[in-house]
N, C-alpha and C positions, 0 to 999 in steps of 0.2 A: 248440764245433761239433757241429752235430746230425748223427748220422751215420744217415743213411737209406738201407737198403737197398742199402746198401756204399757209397753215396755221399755225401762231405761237401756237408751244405747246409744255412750255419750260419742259426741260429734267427733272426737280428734282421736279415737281408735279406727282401725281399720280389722272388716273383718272375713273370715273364710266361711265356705258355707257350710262346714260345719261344726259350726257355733263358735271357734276358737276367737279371740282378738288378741291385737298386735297394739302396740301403744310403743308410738320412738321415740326412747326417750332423747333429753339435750346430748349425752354423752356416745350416742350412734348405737346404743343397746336396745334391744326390745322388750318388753317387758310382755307377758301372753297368760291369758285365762279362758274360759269360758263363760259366754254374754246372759245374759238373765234370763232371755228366751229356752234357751237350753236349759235354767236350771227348775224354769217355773212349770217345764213339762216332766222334764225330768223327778221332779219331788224331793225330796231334801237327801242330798248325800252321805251316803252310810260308810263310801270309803274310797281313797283313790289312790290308783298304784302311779307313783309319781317319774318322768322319767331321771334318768342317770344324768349328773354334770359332768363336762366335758364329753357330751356325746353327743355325733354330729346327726344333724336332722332333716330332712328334705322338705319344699315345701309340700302339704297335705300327709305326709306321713304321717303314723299313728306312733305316736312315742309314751303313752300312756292309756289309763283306763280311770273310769269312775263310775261309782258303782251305788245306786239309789234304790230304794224300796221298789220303785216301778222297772228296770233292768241296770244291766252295763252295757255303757255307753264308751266309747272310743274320742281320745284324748288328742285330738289332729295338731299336729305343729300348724300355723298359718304362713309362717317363711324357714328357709333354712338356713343354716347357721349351728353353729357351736352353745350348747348347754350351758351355760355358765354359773347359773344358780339355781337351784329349788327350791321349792317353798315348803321348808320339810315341816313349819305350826301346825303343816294341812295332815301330816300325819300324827299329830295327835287330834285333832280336832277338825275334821272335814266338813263339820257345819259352818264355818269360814266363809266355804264358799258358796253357801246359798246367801248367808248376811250381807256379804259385800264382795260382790262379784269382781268391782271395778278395781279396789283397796284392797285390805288382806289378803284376799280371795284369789291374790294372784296365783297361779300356776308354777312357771318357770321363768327366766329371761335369758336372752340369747344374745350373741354375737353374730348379725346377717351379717349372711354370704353372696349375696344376689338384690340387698335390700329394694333398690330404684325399682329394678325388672318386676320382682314378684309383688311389689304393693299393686302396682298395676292390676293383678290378678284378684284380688279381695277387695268388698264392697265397704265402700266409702261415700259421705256426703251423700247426695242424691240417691245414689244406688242401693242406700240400705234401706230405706223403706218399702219400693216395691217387690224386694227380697224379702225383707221381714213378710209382709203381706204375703206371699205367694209360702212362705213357712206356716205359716198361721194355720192357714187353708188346707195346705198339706195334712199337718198335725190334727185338725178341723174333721177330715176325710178319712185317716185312718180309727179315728175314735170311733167312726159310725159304721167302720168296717165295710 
């Protein structure tokens, strides 16, 4: 696990910029959550409306919500592709996903539709740190209003 700027954000996901990750797995499926950054501003999740399997998704589209003491936040696909499983533990127990963002914590996993094109588009290796960094900053800037 790459630990960037106090936060875990391990090397072999790829991610969107807002907050979601992508993890391929060996069998051509994706597996997608949201990164630790997003949950350690966010504050512990109180509840998350999870989307529909077999329902098809674009990349950046909002297919879901989660919902934490500090607001509700919007649940973005990272690539599109076909629904294939949910992570329904998280409906009984949504604090999953602040434990272990990368393991249980998963979200949904998918069938890409566009895989090769859209990775392209989500920050990987090199690219995630001065993204992280410039989220930090962000987050940094609005706290001070």
């Amino acid at each position: 696990m790459a630990n960037i700027l106090g936060y875990n954000m391990p090397d072999e996901l790829y991610y969107h910029k807002e907050h979601s990750w992508a993890r391929v797995n060996e069998d051509g499926t994706v597996t997608v959550g949201m990164n630790e950054f997003y949950y350690k501003l966010a504050g512990e999740t109180t509840y998350i409306d999870l989307p529909m399997e077999d329902d098809e998704v674009s990349q950046g589209e909002t297919c879901g919500k989660l919902q934490s003491s500090k607001w509700v936040g919007k649940f973005v696909s990272p690539l599109s592709g076909v629904i294939i499983a949910v992570n329904e533990k998280l409906e009984d127990d949504c604090t999953i996903l602040n434990q272990d963002p990368y393991g249980e914590g998963w979200i949904m996993k998918l069938k890409p539709s566009n895989l090769e094109e859209e990775l392209k588009n989500l920050y990987h290796g090199e690219t995630v740190e001065p993204w992280l960094k410039q989220e930090i900053e962000d987050a940094e800037k609005k706290k001070q209003g």
